[in-house]
C-alpha positions as CSV (number, residue, x, y, z in Angstrom):
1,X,-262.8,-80.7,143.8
2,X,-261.7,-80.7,139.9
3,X,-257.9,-81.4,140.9
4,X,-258.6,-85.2,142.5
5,X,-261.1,-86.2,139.9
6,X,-258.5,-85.2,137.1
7,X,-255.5,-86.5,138.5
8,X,-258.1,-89.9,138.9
9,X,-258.7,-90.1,135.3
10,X,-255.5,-89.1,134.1
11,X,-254.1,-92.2,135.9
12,X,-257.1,-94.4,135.0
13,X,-256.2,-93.4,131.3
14,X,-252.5,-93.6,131.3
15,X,-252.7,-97.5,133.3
16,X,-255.7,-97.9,130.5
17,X,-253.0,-97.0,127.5
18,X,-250.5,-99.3,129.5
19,X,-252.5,-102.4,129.7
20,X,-253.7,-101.6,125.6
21,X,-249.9,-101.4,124.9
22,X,-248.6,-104.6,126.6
23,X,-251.5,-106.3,128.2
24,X,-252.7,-106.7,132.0
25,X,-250.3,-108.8,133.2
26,X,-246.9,-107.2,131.9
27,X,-248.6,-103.7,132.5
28,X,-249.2,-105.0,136.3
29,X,-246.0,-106.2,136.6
30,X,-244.1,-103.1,135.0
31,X,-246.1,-101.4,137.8
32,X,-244.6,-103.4,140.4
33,X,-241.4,-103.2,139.3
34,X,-241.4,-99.3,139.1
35,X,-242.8,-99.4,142.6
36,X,-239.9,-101.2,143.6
37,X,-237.6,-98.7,142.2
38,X,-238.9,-95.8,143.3
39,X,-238.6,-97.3,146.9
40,X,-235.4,-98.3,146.5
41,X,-235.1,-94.4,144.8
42,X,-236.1,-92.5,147.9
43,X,-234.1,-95.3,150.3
44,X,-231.1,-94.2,148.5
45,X,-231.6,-90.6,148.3
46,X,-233.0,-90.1,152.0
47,X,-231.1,-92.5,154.2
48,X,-232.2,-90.2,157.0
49,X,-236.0,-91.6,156.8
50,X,-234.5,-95.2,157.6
51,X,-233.7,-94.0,161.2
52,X,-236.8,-92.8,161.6
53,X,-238.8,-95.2,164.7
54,X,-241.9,-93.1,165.0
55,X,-243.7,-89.7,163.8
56,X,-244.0,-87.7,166.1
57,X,-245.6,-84.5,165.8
58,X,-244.4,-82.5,168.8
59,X,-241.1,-80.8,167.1
């Protein structure tokens, strides 16, 4: 399908611009670091999901 292959190289170009900016090792730490946050994000913002033990899919 066109839609995975272009969100692929849209990411492969935007981590390429990254690591051009600031170099591999800041640009993989930034990563990190907004990985972190957006965990923390989503913790914060759906404390519901933290109770959750198991998926189940028989609602």
């Amino acid at each position: 399908s066109v839609f995975p292959g272009a969100s692929n190289e849209l990411g492969e170009s935007r981590a390429g611009a990254m690591t051009a900016l600031i170099g591999a090792v800041p640009a993989v730490v930034v990563g990190g670091i907004g990985a972190i946050v957006v965990t923390l994000a989503c913790w914060k913002l759906f404390p519901d999901l933290t109770k959750v033990e198991r998926m189940d899919r028989s609602l």
